[in-house]
C-alpha positions as MATLAB code, in Angstrom:
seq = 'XXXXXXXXXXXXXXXXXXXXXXXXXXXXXXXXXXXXXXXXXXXXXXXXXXXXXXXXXXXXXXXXXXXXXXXXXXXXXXXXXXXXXXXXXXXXXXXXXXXXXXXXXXXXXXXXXXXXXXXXXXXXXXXXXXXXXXXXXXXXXXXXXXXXXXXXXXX';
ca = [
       0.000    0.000    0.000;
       1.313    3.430   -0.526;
       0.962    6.456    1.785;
       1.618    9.896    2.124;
       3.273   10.803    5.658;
       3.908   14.607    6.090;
       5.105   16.440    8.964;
       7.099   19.862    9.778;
       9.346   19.800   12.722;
      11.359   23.081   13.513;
      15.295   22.816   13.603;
      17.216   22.116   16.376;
      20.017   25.557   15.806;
      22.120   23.573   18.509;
      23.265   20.831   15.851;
      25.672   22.465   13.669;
      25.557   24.858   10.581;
      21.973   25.212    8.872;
      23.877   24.275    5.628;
      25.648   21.746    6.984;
      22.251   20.001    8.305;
      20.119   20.726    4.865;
      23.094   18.801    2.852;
      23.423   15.657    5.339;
      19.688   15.362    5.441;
      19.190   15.819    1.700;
      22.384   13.343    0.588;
      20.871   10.411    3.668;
      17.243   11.373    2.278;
      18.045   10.604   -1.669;
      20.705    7.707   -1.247;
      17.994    6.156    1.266;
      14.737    7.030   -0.835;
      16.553    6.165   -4.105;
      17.467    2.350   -2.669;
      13.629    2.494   -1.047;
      11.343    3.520   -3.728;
      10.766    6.177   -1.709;
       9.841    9.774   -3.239;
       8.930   13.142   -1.537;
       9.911   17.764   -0.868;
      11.799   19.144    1.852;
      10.671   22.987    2.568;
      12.876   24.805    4.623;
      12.517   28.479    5.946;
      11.967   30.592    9.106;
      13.396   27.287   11.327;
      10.974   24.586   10.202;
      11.503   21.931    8.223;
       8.157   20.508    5.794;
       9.083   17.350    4.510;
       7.129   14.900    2.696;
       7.315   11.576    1.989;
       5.531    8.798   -0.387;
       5.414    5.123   -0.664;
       5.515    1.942    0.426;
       3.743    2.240    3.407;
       6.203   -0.403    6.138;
       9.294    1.828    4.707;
       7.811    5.397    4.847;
       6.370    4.887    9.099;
       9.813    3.098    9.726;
      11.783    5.984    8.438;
       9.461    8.154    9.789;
      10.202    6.970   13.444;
      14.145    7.180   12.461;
      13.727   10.989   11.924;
      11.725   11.377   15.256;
      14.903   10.538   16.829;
      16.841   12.352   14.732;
      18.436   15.293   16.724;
      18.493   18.057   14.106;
      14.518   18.352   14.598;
      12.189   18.659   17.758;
       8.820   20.217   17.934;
       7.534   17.514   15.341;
       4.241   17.873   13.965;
       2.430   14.718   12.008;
      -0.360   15.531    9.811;
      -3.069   12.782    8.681;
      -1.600    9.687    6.706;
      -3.003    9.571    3.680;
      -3.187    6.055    1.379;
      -2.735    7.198   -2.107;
      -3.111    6.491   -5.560;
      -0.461    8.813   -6.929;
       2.520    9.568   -6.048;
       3.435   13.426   -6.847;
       6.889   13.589   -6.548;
       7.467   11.049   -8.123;
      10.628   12.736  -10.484;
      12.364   13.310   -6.817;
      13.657   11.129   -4.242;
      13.949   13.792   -2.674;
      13.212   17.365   -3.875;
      14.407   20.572   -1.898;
      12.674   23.872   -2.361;
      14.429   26.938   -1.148;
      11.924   29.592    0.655;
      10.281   31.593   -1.740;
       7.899   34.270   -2.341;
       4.856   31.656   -3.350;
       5.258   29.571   -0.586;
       5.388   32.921    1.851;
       1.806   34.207   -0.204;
       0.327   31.033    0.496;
       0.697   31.189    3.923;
      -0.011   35.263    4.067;
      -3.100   34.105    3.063;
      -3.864   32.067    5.519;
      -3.312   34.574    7.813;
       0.563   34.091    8.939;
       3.349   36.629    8.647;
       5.990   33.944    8.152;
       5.771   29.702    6.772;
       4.207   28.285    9.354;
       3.826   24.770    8.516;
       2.368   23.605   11.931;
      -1.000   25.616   10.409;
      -1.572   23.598    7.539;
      -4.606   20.694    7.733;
      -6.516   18.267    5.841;
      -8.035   20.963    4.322;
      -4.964   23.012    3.064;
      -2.222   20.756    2.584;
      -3.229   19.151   -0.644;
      -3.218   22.310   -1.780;
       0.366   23.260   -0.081;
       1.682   19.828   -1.831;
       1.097   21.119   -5.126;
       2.576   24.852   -4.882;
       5.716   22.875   -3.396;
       5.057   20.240   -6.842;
       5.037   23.367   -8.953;
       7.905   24.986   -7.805;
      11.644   24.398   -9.398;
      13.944   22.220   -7.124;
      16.577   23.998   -5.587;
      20.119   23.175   -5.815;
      22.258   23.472   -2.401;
      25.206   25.116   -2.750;
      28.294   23.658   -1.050;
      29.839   25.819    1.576;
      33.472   27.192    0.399;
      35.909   28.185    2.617;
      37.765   31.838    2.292;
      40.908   30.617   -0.031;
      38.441   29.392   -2.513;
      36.323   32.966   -2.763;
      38.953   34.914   -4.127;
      39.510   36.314   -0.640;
      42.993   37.526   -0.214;
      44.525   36.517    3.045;
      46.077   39.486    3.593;
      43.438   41.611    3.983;
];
């Protein structure tokens, strides 16, 4: 059977480097998913994570319980498992969309000043799934020390 299992957590700033966290949890998320048929976003701004995550139903709840434990997130918020039919991200194993100006319209509508993920419900998220499924994947940059900016050490 395949699900969808959703949930925003916000980020634990006592882990390490925001980068840092978004590129270990991105790599583990598409080796993992790739190996798992497993397929789903990651929405990051304002300290919460969104993350989403389709298929097979045993794999999706057991990795689920693996990132309640993971450290880099507290505050987790499940919304309603749904079984499903479709699978919309089904071109990622794991897509990343940077904040952006949709994403902070969307939720201006709803009433919030900032992404506030812990707001969405049944009746919204659907509709929050597919402004995250029409927006371009972001590509993480890779953090580069001083010598490789053009930085002169001198200064």
């Amino acid at each position: 059977m395949l699900i969808r299992l959703c949930y925003a957590s916000s980020r634990n700033q006592l882990t390490s480097d925001l980068l840092e966290d978004l590129n270990n949890i991105l790599n583990t998320a598409r080796e993992f998913n790739s190996n798992n048929q497993i397929f789903g976003v990651l929405y990051y701004a304002n300290n919460y994570f969104f993350q989403c995550l389709e298929g097979d139903k045993a794999i999706v709840q057991t990795l689920f319980q693996q990132i309640k434990n993971d450290l880099r997130h507290h505050d987790i918020v499940e919304f309603k498992i749904m079984q499903i039919d479709k699978i919309y991200f089904k071109n990622w194993s794991m897509k990343y969309v940077q904040k952006c100006s949709k994403i902070d319209t969307f939720f201006n509508q709803m009433g919030y000043e900032l992404f506030t993920p812990t707001a969405l419900n049944e009746d919204n998220l659907d509709i929050f799934l597919k402004e995250l499924l029409s927006e371009k994947q972001t590509r993480m940059r890779k953090k580069v020390g001083l010598n490789q900016r053009g930085v002169s050490t001198f200064l």
